[in-house]
N, C-alpha and C positions, 0 to 999 in steps of 0.2 A: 504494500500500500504506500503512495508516496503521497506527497505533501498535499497535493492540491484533490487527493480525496479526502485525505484528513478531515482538510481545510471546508470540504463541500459537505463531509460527513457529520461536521459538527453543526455549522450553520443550518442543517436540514433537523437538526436532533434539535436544537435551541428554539422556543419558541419566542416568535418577533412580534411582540404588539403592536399594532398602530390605534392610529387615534385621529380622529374626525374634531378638528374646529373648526364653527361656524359663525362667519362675521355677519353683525347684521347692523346695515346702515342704511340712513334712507327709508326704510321697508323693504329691503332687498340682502337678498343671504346670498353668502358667499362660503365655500367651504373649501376646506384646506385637511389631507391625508400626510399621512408620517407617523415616524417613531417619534418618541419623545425629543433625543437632541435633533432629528432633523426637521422637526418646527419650530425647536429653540433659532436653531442656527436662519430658516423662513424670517421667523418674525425678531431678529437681532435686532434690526434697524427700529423696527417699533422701540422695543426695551433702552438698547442708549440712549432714544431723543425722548422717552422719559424719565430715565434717568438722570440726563444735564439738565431737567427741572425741578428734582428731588429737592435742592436745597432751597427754595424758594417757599415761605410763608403756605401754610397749607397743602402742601402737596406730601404724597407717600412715597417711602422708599422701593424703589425697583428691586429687586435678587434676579442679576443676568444670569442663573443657573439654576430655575427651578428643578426640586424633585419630583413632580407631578407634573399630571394634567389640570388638574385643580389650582394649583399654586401658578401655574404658567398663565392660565386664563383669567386669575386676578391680576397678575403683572399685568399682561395686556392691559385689560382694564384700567389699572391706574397707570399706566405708562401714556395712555391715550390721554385720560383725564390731567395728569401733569403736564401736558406738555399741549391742551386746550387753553385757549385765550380767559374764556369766561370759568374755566372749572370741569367744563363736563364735555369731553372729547364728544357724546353722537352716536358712538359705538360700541356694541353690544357682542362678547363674545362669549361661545359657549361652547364645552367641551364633551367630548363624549368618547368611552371606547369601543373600538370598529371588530363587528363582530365577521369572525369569517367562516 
């Protein structure tokens, strides 16, 4: 057996979760599949530019490394909301896991 059955043997034994976020702005939904870090890594750009508004008078801290899906789709949420003009980003998301 060489490496790249190994390699294919394990990845088929491991089971891989993904997970369904769904943006809702507007009235309109929008949905996003992945593992956990490869929606981290999707919605990075969200989580910095609310996190360079963390320090600002009312706003919550960002964690750019949630352990969840739960805890990632609060970040969004206040990542959005901090880094809104008025307080409240518009934007509604929600998470769920993807059943196969």
């Amino acid at each position: 057996m060489n490496i790249n059955e190994t390699i294919d043997k394990y990845l088929t034994e491991k089971k891989v979760v993904k997970y369904k976020i769904i943006i809702t702005k507007n009235g309109k939904d929008r949905e996003d599949i992945g593992t956990l870090p490869e929606l981290i890594k999707h919605f990075s750009y969200t989580l910095e530019v609310g996190q360079s508004w963390e320090h600002e008078k009312g706003n919550k801290k960002i964690n750019m490394n949630p352990k969840s899906i739960k805890t990632l789709v609060k970040n969004l949420e206040n990542a959005k909301n901090n880094a809104a003009k008025n307080g409240y980003g518009g934007v509604s998301y929600t998470g769920s896991k993807v059943e196969e």
